[in-house]
Biopython code that builds the backbone (N, CA, C, O; Angstrom):
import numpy as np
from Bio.PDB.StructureBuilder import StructureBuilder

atoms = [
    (1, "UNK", "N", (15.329, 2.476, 12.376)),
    (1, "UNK", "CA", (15.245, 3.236, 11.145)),
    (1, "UNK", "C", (14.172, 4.318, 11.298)),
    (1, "UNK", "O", (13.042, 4.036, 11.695)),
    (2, "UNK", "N", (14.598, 5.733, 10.930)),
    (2, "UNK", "CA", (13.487, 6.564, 11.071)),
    (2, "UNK", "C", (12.841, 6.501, 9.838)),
    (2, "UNK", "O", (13.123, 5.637, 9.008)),
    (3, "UNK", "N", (11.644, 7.712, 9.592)),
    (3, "UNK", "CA", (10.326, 7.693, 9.003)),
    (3, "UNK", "C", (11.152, 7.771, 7.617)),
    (3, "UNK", "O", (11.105, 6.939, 6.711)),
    (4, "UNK", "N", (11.997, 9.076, 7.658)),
    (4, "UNK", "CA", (12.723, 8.859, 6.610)),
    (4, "UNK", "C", (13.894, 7.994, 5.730)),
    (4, "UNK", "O", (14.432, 8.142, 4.633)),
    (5, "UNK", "N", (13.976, 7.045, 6.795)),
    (5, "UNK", "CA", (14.981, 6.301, 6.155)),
    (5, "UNK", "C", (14.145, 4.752, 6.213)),
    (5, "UNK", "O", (14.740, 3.710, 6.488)),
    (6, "UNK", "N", (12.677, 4.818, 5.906)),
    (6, "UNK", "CA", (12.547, 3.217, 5.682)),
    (6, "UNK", "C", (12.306, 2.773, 4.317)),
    (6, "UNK", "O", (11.770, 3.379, 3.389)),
    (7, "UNK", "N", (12.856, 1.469, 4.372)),
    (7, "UNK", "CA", (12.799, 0.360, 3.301)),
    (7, "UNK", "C", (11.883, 0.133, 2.259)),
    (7, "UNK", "O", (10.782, -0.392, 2.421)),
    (8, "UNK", "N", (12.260, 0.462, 1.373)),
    (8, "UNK", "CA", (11.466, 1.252, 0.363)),
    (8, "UNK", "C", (11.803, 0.015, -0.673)),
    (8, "UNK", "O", (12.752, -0.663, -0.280)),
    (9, "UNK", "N", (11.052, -0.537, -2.269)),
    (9, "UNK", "CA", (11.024, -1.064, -3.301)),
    (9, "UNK", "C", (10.188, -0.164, -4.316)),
    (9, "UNK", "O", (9.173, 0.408, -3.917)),
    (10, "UNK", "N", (10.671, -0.030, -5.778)),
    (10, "UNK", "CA", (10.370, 0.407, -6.809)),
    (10, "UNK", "C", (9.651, -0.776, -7.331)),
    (10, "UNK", "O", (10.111, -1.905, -7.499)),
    (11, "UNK", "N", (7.946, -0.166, -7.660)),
    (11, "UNK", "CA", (7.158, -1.317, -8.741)),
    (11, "UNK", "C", (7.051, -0.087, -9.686)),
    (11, "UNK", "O", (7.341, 1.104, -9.565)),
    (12, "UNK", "N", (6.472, -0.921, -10.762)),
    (12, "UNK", "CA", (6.375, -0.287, -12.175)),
    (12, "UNK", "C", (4.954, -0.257, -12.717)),
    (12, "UNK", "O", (4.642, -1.429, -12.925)),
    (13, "UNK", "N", (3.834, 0.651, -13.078)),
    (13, "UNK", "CA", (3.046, 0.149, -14.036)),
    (13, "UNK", "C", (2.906, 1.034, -14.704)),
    (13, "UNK", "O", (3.898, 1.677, -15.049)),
    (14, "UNK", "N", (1.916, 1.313, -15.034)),
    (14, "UNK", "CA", (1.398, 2.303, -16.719)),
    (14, "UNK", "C", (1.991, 3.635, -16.555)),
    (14, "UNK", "O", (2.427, 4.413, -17.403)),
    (15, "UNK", "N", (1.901, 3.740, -15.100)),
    (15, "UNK", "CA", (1.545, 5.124, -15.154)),
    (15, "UNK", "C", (3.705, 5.904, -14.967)),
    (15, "UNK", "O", (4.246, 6.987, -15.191)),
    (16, "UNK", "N", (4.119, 4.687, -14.514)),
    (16, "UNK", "CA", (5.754, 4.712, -14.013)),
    (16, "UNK", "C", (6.205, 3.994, -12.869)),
    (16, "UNK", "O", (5.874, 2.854, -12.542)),
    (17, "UNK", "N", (6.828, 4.607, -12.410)),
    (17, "UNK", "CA", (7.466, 3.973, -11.137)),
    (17, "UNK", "C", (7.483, 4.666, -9.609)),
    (17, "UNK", "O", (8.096, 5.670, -9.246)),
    (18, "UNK", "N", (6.916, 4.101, -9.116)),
    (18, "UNK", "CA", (6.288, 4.552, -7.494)),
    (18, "UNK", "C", (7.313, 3.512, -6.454)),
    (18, "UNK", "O", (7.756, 2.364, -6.471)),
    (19, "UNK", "N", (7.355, 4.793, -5.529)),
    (19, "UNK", "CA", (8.478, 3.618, -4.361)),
    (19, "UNK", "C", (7.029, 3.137, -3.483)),
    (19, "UNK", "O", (6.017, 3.819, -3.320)),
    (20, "UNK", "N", (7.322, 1.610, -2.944)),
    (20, "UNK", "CA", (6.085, 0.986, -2.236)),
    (20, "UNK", "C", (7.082, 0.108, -0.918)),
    (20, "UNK", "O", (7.962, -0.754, -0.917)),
    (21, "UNK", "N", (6.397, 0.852, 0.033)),
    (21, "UNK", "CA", (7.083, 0.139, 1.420)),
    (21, "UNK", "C", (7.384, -1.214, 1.723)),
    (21, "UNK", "O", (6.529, -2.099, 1.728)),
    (22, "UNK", "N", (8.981, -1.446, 2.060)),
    (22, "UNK", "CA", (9.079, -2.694, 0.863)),
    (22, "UNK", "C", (8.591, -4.056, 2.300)),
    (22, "UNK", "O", (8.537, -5.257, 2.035)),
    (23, "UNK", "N", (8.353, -3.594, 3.446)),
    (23, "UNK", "CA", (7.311, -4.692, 4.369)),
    (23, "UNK", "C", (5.706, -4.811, 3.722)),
    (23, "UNK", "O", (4.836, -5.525, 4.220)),
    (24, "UNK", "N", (5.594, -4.286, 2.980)),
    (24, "UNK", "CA", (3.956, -4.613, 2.687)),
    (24, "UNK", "C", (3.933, -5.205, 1.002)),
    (24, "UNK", "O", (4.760, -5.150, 0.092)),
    (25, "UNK", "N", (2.569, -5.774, 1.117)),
    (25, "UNK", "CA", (2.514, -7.361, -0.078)),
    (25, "UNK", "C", (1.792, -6.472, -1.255)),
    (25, "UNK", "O", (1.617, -6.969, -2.367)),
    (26, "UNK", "N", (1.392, -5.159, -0.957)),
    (26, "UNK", "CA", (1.083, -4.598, -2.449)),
    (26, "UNK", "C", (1.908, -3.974, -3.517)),
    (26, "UNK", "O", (3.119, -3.805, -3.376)),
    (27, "UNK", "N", (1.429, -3.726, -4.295)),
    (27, "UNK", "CA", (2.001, -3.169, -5.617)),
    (27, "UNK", "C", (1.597, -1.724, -5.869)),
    (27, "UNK", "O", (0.927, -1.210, -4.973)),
    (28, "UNK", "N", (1.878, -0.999, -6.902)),
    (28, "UNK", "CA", (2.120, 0.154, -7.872)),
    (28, "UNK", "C", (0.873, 0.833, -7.984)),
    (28, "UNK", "O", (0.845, 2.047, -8.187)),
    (29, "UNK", "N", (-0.391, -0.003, -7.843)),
    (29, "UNK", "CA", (-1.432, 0.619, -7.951)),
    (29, "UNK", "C", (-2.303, 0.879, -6.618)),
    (29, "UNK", "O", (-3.056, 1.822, -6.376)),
    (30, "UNK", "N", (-2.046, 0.005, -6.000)),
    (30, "UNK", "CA", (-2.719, 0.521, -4.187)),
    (30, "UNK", "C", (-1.955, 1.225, -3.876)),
    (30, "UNK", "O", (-2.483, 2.002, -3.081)),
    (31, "UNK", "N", (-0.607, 1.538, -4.068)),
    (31, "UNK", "CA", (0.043, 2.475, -3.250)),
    (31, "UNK", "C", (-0.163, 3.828, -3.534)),
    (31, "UNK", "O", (-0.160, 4.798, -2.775)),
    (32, "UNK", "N", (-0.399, 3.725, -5.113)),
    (32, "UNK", "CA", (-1.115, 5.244, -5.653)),
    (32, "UNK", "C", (-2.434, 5.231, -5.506)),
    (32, "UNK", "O", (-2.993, 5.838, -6.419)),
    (33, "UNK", "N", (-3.207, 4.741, -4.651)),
    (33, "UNK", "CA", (-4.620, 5.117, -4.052)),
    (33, "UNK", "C", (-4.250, 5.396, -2.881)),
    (33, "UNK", "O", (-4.856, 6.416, -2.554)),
    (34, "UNK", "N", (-3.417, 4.964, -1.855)),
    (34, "UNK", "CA", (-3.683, 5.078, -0.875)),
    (34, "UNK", "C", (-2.857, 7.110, -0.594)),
    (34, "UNK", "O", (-3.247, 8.063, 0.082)),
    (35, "UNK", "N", (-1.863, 6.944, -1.359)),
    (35, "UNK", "CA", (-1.561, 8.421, -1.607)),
    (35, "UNK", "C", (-2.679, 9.194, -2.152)),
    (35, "UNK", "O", (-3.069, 10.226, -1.606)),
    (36, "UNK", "N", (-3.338, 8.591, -3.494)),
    (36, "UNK", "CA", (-4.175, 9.794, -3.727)),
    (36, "UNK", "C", (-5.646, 10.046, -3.199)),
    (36, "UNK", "O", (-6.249, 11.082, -3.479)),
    (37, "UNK", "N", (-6.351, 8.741, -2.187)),
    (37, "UNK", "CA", (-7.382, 9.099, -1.659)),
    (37, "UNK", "C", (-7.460, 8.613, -0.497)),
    (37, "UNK", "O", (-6.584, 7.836, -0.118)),
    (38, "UNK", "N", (-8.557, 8.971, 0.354)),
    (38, "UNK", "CA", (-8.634, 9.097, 1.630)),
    (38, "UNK", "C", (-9.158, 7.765, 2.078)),
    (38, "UNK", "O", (-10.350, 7.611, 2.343)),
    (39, "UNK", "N", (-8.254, 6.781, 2.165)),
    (39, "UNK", "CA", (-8.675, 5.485, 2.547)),
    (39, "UNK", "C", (-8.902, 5.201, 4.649)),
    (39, "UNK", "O", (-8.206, 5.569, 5.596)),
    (40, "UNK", "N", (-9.695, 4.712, 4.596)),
    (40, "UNK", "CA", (-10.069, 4.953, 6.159)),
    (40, "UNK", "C", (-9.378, 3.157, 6.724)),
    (40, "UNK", "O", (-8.938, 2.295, 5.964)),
    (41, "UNK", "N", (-9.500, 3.074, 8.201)),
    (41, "UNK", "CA", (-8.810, 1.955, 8.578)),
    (41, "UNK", "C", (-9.609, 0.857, 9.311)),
    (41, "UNK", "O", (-9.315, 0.035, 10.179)),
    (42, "UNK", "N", (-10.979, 1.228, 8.480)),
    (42, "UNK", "CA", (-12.118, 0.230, 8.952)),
    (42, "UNK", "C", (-11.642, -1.009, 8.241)),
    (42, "UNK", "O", (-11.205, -0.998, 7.091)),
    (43, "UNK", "N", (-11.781, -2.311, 9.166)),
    (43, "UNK", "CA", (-11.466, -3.540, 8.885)),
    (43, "UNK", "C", (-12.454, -4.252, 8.681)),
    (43, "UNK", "O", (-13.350, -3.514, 9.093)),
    (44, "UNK", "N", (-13.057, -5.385, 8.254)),
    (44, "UNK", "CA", (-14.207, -6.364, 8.234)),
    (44, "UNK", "C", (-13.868, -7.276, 8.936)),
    (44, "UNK", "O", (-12.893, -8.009, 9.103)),
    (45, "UNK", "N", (-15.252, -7.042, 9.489)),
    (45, "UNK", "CA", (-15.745, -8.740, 10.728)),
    (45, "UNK", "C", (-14.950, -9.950, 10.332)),
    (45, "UNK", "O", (-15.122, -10.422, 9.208)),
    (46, "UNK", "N", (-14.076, -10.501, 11.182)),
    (46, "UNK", "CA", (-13.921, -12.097, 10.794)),
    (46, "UNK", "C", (-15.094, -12.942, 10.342)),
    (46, "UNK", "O", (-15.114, -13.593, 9.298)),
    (47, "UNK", "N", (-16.009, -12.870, 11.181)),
    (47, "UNK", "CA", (-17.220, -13.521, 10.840)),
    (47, "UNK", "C", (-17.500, -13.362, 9.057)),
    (47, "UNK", "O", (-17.656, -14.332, 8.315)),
    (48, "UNK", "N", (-17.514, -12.062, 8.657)),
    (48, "UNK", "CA", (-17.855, -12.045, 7.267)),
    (48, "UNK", "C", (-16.487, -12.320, 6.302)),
    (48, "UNK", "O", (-16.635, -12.496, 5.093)),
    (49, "UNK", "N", (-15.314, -12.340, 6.852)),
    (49, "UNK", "CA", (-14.621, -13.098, 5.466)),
    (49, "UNK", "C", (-14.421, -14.595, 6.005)),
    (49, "UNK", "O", (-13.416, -15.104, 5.508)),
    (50, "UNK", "N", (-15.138, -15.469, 6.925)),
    (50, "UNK", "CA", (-14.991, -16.106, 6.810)),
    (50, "UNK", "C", (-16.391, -16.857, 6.229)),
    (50, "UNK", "O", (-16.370, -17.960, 5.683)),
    (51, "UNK", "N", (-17.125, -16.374, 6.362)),
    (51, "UNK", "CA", (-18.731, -16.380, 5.594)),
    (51, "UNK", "C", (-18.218, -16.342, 4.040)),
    (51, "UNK", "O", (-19.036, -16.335, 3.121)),
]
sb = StructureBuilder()
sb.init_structure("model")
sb.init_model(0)
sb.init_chain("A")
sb.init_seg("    ")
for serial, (resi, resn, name, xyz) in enumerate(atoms, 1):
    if name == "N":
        sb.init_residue(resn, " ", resi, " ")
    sb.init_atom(name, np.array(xyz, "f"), 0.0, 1.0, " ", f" {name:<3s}", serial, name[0])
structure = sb.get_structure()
């Protein structure tokens, strides 16, 4: 499947309805952050979520 043709789901909240990539476990409102700001792909230490 190309970029444009992937698997897409409609969530709903206040604001309407946003398509959210339908392999990933979030919803309506991370997906409109991650569109509207510049989220970086720093991860946290195992050590600290398992602390």
């Amino acid at each position: 499947m190309s970029k444009r043709e992937e698997a897409v789901r409609i969530e709903t909240d206040s604001l309407g309805d946003i398509a959210v990539p339908a392999d990933k476990y979030w919803g309506a409102q991370t997906q409109r952050a991650l569109e509207n700001f510049k989220i970086g792909n720093v991860r946290l230490p195992k050590s600290l979520i398992r602390a």
